[in-house]
NUMARMAR-307685 format. One record per residue: residue number from 0; residue in one letter; chain; x, y, z of N, C-alpha, C in turn. Coordinates in steps of 0.001 Angstrom, whole numbers, plus 500000, padded with zeros to 6 digits. Example, Ala and Ser with C-alpha at 12.3 -4.5 7.8 and 13.67 -1.06 7.14 Angstrom:
<recs>
+-----+----+----+--------+--------+--------+--------+--------+--------+--------+--------+--------+
:   i : aa : ch :   n_xx :   n_yy :   n_zz :  ca_xx :  ca_yy :  ca_zz :   c_xx :   c_yy :   c_zz :
+-----+----+----+--------+--------+--------+--------+--------+--------+--------+--------+--------+
:   0 :  A :  A : 513190 : 494310 : 507800 : 512300 : 495500 : 507800 : 513200 : 496700 : 507800 :
:   1 :  S :  A : 512850 : 497750 : 507080 : 513670 : 498940 : 507140 : 512900 : 500030 : 507870 :
+-----+----+----+--------+--------+--------+--------+--------+--------+--------+--------+--------+
</recs>
This chain:
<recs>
+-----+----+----+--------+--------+--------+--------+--------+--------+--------+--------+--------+
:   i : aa : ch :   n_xx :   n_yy :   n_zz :  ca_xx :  ca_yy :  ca_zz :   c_xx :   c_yy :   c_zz :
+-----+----+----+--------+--------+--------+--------+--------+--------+--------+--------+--------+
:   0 :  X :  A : 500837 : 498835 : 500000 : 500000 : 500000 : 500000 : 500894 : 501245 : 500000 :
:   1 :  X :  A : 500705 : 501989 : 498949 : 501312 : 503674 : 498881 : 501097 : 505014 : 499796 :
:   2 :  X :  A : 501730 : 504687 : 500877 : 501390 : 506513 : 501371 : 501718 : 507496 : 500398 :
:   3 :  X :  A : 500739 : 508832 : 500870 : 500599 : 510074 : 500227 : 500838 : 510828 : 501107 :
:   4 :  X :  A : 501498 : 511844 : 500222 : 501629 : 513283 : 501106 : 500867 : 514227 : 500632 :
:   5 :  X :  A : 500562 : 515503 : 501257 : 500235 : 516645 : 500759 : 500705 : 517004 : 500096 :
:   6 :  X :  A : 500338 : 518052 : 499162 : 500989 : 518379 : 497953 : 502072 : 519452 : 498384 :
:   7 :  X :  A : 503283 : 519856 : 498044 : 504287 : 521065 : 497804 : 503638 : 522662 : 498219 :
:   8 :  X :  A : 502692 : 522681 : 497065 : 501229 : 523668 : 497091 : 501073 : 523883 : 498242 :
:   9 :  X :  A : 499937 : 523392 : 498707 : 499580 : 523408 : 499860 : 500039 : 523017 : 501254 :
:  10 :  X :  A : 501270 : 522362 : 501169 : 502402 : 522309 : 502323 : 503006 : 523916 : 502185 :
:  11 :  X :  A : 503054 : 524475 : 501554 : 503368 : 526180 : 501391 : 502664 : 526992 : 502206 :
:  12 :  X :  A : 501694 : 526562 : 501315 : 500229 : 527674 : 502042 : 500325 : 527459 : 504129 :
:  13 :  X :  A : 500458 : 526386 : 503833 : 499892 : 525868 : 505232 : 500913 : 527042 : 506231 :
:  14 :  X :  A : 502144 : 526709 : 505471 : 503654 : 527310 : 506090 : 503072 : 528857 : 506442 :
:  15 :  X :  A : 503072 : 529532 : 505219 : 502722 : 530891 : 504831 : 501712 : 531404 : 506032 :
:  16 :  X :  A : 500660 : 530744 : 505802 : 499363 : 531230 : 507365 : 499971 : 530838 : 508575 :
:  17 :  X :  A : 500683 : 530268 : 508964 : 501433 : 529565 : 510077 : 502231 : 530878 : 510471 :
:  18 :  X :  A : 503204 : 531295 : 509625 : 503941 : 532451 : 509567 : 503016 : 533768 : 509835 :
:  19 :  X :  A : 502414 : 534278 : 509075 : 501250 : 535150 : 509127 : 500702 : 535243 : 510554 :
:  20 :  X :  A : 499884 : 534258 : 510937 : 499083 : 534217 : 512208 : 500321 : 534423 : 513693 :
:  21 :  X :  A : 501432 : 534017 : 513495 : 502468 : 534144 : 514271 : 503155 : 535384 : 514574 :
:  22 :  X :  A : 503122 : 536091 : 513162 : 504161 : 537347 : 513194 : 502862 : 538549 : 513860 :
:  23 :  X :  A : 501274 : 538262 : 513544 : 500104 : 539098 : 514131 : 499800 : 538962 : 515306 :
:  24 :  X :  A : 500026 : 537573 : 516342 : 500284 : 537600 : 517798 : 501693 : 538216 : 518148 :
:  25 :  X :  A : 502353 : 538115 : 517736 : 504024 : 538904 : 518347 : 503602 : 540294 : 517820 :
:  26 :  X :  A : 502602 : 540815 : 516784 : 502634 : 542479 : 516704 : 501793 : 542478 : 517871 :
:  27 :  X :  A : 500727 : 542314 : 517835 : 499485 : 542504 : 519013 : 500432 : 542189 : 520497 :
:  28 :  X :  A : 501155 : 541506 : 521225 : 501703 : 541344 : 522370 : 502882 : 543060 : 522540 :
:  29 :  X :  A : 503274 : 542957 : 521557 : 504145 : 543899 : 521658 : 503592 : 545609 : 521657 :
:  30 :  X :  A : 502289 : 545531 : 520628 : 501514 : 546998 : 520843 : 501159 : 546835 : 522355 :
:  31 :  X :  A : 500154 : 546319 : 522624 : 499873 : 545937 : 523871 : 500660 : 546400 : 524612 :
:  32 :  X :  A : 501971 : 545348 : 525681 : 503109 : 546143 : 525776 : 503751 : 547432 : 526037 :
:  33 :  X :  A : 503816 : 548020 : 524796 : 504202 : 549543 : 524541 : 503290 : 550419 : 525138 :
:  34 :  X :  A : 501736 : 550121 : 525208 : 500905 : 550984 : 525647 : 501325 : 551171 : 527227 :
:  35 :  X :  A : 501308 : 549794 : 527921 : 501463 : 549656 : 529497 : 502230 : 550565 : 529361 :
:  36 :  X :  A : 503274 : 550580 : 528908 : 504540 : 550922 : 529104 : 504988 : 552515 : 528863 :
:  37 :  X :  A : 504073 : 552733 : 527715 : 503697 : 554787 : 527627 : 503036 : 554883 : 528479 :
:  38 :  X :  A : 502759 : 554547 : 529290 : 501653 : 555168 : 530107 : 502794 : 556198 : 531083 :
:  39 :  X :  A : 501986 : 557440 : 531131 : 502785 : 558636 : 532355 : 502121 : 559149 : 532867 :
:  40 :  X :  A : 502542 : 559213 : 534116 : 501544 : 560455 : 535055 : 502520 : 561323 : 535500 :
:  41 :  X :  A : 502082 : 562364 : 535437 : 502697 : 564145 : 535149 : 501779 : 564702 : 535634 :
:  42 :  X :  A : 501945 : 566001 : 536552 : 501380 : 566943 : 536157 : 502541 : 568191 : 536181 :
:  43 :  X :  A : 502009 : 569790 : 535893 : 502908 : 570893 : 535781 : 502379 : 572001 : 536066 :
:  44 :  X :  A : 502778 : 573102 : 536709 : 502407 : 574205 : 537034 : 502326 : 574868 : 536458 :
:  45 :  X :  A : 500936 : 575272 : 535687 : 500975 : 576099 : 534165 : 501057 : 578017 : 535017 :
:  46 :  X :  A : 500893 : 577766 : 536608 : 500638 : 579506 : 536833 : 500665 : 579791 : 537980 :
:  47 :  X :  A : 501591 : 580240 : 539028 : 501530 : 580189 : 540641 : 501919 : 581849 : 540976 :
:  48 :  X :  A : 501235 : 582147 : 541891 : 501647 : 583355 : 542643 : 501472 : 583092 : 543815 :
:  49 :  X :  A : 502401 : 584348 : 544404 : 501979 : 584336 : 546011 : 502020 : 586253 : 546066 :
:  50 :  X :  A : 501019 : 586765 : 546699 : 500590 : 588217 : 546751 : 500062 : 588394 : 547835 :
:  51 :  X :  A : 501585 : 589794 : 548456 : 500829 : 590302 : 549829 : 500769 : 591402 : 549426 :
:  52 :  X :  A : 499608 : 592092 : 550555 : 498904 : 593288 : 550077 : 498794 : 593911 : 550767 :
:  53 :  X :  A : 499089 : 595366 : 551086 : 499314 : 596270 : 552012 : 498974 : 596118 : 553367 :
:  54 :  X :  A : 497682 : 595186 : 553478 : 497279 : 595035 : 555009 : 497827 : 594229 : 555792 :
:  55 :  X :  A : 498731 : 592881 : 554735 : 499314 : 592190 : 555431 : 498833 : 590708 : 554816 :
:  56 :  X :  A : 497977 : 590677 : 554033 : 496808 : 589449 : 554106 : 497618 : 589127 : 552411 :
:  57 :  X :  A : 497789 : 587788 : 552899 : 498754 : 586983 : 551636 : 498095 : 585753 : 550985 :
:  58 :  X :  A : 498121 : 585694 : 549963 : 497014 : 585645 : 548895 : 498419 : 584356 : 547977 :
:  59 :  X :  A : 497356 : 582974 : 547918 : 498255 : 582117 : 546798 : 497125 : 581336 : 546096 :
:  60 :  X :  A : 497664 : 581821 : 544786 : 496870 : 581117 : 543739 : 497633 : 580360 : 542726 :
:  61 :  X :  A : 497559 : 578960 : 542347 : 498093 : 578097 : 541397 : 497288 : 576964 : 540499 :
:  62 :  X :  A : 498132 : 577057 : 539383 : 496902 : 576368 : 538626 : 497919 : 574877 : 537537 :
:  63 :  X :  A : 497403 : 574337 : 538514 : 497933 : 572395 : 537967 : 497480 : 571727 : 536924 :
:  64 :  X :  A : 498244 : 571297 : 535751 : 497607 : 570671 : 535118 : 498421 : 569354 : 534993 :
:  65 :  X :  A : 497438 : 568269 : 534362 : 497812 : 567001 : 534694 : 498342 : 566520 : 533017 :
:  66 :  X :  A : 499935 : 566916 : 532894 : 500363 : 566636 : 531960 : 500522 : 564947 : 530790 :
:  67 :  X :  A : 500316 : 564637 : 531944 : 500696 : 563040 : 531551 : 499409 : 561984 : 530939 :
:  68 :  X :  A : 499597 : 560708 : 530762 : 498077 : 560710 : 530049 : 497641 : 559656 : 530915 :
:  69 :  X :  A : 498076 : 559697 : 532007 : 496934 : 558918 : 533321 : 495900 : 559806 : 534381 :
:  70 :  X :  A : 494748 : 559561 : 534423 : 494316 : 560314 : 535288 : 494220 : 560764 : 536976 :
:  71 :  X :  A : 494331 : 561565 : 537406 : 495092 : 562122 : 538918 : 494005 : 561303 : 539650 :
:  72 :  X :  A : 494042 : 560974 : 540688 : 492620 : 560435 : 541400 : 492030 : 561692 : 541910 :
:  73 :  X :  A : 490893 : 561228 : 542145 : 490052 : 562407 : 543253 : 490201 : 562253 : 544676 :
:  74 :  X :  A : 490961 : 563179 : 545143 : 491580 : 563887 : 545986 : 493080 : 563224 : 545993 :
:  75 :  X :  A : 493579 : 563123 : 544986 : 494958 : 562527 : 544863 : 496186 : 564029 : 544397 :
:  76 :  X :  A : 495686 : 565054 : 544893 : 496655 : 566127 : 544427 : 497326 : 567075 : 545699 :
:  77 :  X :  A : 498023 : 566904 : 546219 : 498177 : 567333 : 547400 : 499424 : 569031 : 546974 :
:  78 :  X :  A : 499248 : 569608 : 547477 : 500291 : 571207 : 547096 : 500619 : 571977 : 548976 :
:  79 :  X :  A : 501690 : 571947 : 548748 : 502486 : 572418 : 549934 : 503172 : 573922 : 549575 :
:  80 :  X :  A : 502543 : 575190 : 550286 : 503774 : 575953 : 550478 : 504322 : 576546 : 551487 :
:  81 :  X :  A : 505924 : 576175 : 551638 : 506232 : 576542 : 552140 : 506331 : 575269 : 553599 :
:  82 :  X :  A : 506116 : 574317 : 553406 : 505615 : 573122 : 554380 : 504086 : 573079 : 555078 :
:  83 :  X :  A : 503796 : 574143 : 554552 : 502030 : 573970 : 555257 : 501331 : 573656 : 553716 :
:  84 :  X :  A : 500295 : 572812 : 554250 : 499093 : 571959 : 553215 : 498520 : 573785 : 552652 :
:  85 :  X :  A : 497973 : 573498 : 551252 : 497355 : 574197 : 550707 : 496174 : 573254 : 550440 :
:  86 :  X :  A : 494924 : 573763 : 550840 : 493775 : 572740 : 550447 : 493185 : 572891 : 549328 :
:  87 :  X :  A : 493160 : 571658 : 548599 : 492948 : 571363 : 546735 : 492264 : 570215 : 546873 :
:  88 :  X :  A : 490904 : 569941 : 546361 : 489681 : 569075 : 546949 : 489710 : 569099 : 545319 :
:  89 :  X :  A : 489639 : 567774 : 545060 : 488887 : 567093 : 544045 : 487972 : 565973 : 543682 :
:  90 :  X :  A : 486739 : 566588 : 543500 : 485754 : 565954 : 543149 : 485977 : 564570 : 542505 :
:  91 :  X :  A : 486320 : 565087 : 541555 : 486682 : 563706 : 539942 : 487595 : 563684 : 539777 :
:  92 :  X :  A : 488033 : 562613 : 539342 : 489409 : 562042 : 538885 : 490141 : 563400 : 537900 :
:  93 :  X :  A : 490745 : 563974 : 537899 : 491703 : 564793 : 537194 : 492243 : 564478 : 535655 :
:  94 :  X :  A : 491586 : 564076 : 534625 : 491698 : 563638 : 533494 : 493036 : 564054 : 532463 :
:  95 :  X :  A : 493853 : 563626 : 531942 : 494918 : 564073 : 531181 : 494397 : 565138 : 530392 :
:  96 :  X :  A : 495271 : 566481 : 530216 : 494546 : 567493 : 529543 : 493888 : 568471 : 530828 :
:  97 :  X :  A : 493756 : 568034 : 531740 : 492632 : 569099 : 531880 : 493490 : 569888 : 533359 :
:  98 :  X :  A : 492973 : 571136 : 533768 : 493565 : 571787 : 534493 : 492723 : 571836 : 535900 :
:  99 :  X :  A : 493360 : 572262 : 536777 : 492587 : 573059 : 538067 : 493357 : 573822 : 539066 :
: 100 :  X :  A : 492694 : 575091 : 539058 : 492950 : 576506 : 539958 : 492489 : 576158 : 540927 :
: 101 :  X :  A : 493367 : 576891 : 542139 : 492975 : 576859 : 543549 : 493426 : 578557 : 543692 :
: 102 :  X :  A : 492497 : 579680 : 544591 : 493366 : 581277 : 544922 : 493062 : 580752 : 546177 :
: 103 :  X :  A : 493804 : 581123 : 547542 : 493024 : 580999 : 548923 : 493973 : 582224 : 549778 :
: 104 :  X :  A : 493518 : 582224 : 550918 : 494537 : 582910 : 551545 : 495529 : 581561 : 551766 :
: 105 :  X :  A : 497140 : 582177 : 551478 : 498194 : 581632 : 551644 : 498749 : 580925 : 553580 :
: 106 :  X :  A : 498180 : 579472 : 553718 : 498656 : 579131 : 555208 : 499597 : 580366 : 555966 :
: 107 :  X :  A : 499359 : 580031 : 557051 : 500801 : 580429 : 557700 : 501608 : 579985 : 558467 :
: 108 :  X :  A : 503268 : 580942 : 558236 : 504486 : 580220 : 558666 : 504928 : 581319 : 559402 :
: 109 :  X :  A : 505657 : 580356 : 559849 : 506958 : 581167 : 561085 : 507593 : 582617 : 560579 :
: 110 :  X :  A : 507237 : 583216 : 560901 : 507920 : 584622 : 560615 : 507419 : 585869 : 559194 :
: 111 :  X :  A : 505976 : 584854 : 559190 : 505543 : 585610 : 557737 : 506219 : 585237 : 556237 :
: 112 :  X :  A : 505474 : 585842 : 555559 : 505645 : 586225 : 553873 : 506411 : 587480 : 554078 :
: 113 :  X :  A : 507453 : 587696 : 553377 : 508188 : 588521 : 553041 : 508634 : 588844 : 551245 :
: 114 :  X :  A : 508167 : 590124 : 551287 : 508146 : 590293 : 549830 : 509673 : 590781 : 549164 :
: 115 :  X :  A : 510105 : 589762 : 547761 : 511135 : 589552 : 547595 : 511679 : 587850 : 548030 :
: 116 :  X :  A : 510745 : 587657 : 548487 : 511736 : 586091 : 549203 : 510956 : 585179 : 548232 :
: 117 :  X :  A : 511650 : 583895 : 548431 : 511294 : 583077 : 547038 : 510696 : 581515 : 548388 :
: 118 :  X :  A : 509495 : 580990 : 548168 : 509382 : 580045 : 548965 : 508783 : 578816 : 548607 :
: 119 :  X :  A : 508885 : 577583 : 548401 : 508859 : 576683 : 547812 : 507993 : 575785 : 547551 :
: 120 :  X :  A : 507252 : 575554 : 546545 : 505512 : 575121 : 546370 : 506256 : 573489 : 546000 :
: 121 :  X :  A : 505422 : 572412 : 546891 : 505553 : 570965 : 546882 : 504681 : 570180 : 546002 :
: 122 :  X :  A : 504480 : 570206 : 544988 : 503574 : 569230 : 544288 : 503086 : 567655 : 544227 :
: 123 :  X :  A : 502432 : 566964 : 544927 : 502348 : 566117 : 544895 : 500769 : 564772 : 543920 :
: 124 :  X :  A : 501435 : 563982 : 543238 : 499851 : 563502 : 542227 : 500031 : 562023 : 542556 :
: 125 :  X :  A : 499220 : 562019 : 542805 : 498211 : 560332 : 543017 : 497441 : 559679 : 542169 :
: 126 :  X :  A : 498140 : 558759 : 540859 : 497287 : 558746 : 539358 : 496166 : 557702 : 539711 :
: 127 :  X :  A : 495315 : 557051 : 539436 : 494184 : 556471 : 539713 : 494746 : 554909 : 540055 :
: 128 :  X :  A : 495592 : 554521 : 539040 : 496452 : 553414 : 538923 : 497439 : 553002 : 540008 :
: 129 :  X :  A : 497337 : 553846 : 541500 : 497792 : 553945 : 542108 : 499996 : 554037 : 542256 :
: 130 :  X :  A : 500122 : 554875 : 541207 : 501321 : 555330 : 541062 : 501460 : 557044 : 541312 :
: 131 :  X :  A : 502738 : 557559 : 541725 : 502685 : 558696 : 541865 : 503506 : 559768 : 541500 :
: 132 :  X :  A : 503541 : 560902 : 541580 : 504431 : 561895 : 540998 : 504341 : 562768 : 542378 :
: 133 :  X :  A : 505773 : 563397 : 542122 : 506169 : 564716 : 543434 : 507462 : 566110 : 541974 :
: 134 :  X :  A : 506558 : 567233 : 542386 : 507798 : 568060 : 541683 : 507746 : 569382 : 543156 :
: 135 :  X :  A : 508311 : 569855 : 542773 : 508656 : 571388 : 543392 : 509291 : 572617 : 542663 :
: 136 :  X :  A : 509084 : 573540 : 542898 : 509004 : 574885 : 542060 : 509112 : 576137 : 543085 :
: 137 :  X :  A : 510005 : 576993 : 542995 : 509481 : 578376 : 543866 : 508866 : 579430 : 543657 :
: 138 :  X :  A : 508293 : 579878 : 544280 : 507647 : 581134 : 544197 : 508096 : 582678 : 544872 :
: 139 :  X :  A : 507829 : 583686 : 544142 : 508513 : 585243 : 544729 : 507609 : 585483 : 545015 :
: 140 :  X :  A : 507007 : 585929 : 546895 : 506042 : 586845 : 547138 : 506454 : 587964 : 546794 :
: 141 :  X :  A : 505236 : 588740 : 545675 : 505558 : 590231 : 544984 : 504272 : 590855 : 546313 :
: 142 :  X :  A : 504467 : 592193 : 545923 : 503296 : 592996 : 546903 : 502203 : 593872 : 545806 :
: 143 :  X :  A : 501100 : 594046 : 546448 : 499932 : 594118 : 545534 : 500005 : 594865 : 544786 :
+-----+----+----+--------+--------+--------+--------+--------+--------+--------+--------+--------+
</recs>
Protein backbone atom coordinates (compact mmCIF):
# COMPACT_ATOMS: atom_id res chain seq x y z
CA UNK A 1 0.00 0.00 0.00
CA UNK A 2 1.31 3.67 -1.12
CA UNK A 3 1.39 6.51 1.37
CA UNK A 4 0.60 10.07 0.23
CA UNK A 5 1.63 13.28 1.11
CA UNK A 6 0.24 16.65 0.76
CA UNK A 7 0.99 18.38 -2.05
CA UNK A 8 4.29 21.07 -2.20
CA UNK A 9 1.23 23.67 -2.91
CA UNK A 10 -0.42 23.41 -0.14
CA UNK A 11 2.40 22.31 2.32
CA UNK A 12 3.37 26.18 1.39
CA UNK A 13 0.23 27.67 2.04
CA UNK A 14 -0.11 25.87 5.23
CA UNK A 15 3.65 27.31 6.09
CA UNK A 16 2.72 30.89 4.83
CA UNK A 17 -0.64 31.23 7.37
CA UNK A 18 1.43 29.57 10.08
CA UNK A 19 3.94 32.45 9.57
CA UNK A 20 1.25 35.15 9.13
CA UNK A 21 -0.92 34.22 12.21
CA UNK A 22 2.47 34.14 14.27
CA UNK A 23 4.16 37.35 13.19
CA UNK A 24 0.10 39.10 14.13
CA UNK A 25 0.28 37.60 17.80
CA UNK A 26 4.02 38.90 18.35
CA UNK A 27 2.63 42.48 16.70
CA UNK A 28 -0.51 42.50 19.01
CA UNK A 29 1.70 41.34 22.37
CA UNK A 30 4.14 43.90 21.66
CA UNK A 31 1.51 47.00 20.84
CA UNK A 32 -0.13 45.94 23.87
CA UNK A 33 3.11 46.14 25.78
CA UNK A 34 4.20 49.54 24.54
CA UNK A 35 0.90 50.98 25.65
CA UNK A 36 1.46 49.66 29.50
CA UNK A 37 4.54 50.92 29.10
CA UNK A 38 3.70 54.79 27.63
CA UNK A 39 1.65 55.17 30.11
CA UNK A 40 2.78 58.64 32.35
CA UNK A 41 1.54 60.45 35.05
CA UNK A 42 2.70 64.15 35.15
CA UNK A 43 1.38 66.94 36.16
CA UNK A 44 2.91 70.89 35.78
CA UNK A 45 2.41 74.21 37.03
CA UNK A 46 0.97 76.10 34.16
CA UNK A 47 0.64 79.51 36.83
CA UNK A 48 1.53 80.19 40.64
CA UNK A 49 1.65 83.35 42.64
CA UNK A 50 1.98 84.34 46.01
CA UNK A 51 0.59 88.22 46.75
CA UNK A 52 0.83 90.30 49.83
CA UNK A 53 -1.10 93.29 50.08
CA UNK A 54 -0.69 96.27 52.01
CA UNK A 55 -2.72 95.04 55.01
CA UNK A 56 -0.69 92.19 55.43
CA UNK A 57 -3.19 89.45 54.11
CA UNK A 58 -1.25 86.98 51.64
CA UNK A 59 -2.99 85.65 48.89
CA UNK A 60 -1.75 82.12 46.80
CA UNK A 61 -3.13 81.12 43.74
CA UNK A 62 -1.91 78.10 41.40
CA UNK A 63 -3.10 76.37 38.63
CA UNK A 64 -2.07 72.39 37.97
CA UNK A 65 -2.39 70.67 35.12
CA UNK A 66 -2.19 67.00 34.69
CA UNK A 67 0.36 66.64 31.96
CA UNK A 68 0.70 63.04 31.55
CA UNK A 69 -1.92 60.71 30.05
CA UNK A 70 -3.07 58.92 33.32
CA UNK A 71 -5.68 60.31 35.29
CA UNK A 72 -4.91 62.12 38.92
CA UNK A 73 -7.38 60.44 41.40
CA UNK A 74 -9.95 62.41 43.25
CA UNK A 75 -8.42 63.89 45.99
CA UNK A 76 -5.04 62.53 44.86
CA UNK A 77 -3.34 66.13 44.43
CA UNK A 78 -1.82 67.33 47.40
CA UNK A 79 0.29 71.21 47.10
CA UNK A 80 2.49 72.42 49.93
CA UNK A 81 3.77 75.95 50.48
CA UNK A 82 6.23 76.54 52.14
CA UNK A 83 5.62 73.12 54.38
CA UNK A 84 2.03 73.97 55.26
CA UNK A 85 -0.91 71.96 53.21
CA UNK A 86 -2.65 74.20 50.71
CA UNK A 87 -6.22 72.74 50.45
CA UNK A 88 -7.05 71.36 46.73
CA UNK A 89 -10.32 69.07 46.95
CA UNK A 90 -11.11 67.09 44.04
CA UNK A 91 -14.25 65.95 43.15
CA UNK A 92 -13.32 63.71 39.94
CA UNK A 93 -10.59 62.04 38.88
CA UNK A 94 -8.30 64.79 37.19
CA UNK A 95 -8.30 63.64 33.49
CA UNK A 96 -5.08 64.07 31.18
CA UNK A 97 -5.45 67.49 29.54
CA UNK A 98 -7.37 69.10 31.88
CA UNK A 99 -6.43 71.79 34.49
CA UNK A 100 -7.41 73.06 38.07
CA UNK A 101 -7.05 76.51 39.96
CA UNK A 102 -7.02 76.86 43.55
CA UNK A 103 -6.63 81.28 44.92
CA UNK A 104 -6.98 81.00 48.92
CA UNK A 105 -5.46 82.91 51.54
CA UNK A 106 -1.81 81.63 51.64
CA UNK A 107 -1.34 79.13 55.21
CA UNK A 108 0.80 80.43 57.70
CA UNK A 109 4.49 80.22 58.67
CA UNK A 110 6.96 81.17 61.08
CA UNK A 111 7.92 84.62 60.61
CA UNK A 112 5.54 85.61 57.74
CA UNK A 113 5.65 86.22 53.87
CA UNK A 114 8.19 88.52 53.04
CA UNK A 115 8.15 90.29 49.83
CA UNK A 116 11.13 89.55 47.60
CA UNK A 117 11.74 86.09 49.20
CA UNK A 118 11.29 83.08 47.04
CA UNK A 119 9.38 80.04 48.96
CA UNK A 120 8.86 76.68 47.81
CA UNK A 121 5.51 75.12 46.37
CA UNK A 122 5.55 70.97 46.88
CA UNK A 123 3.57 69.23 44.29
CA UNK A 124 2.35 66.12 44.89
CA UNK A 125 -0.15 63.50 42.23
CA UNK A 126 -1.79 60.33 43.02
CA UNK A 127 -2.71 58.75 39.36
CA UNK A 128 -5.82 56.47 39.71
CA UNK A 129 -3.55 53.41 38.92
CA UNK A 130 -2.21 53.95 42.11
CA UNK A 131 1.32 55.33 41.06
CA UNK A 132 2.69 58.70 41.87
CA UNK A 133 4.43 61.90 41.00
CA UNK A 134 6.17 64.72 43.43
CA UNK A 135 7.80 68.06 41.68
CA UNK A 136 8.66 71.39 43.39
CA UNK A 137 9.00 74.89 42.06
CA UNK A 138 9.48 78.38 43.87
CA UNK A 139 7.65 81.13 44.20
CA UNK A 140 8.51 85.24 44.73
CA UNK A 141 6.04 86.85 47.14
CA UNK A 142 5.56 90.23 44.98
CA UNK A 143 3.30 93.00 46.90
CA UNK A 144 -0.07 94.12 45.53
Amino acid sequence: MARRAISPLIATIILIAITVAGGLMIYSIFLSTGGVLGAKGQVSVENVKLVKDSSGVVTFAITIKNTGNKPVAANGLTVKLAGQDVSISLANPLQPGQSVSVAAEAPAIQGGYVIGNSYTVTISATFTDGSSFADSIAVTCTSA
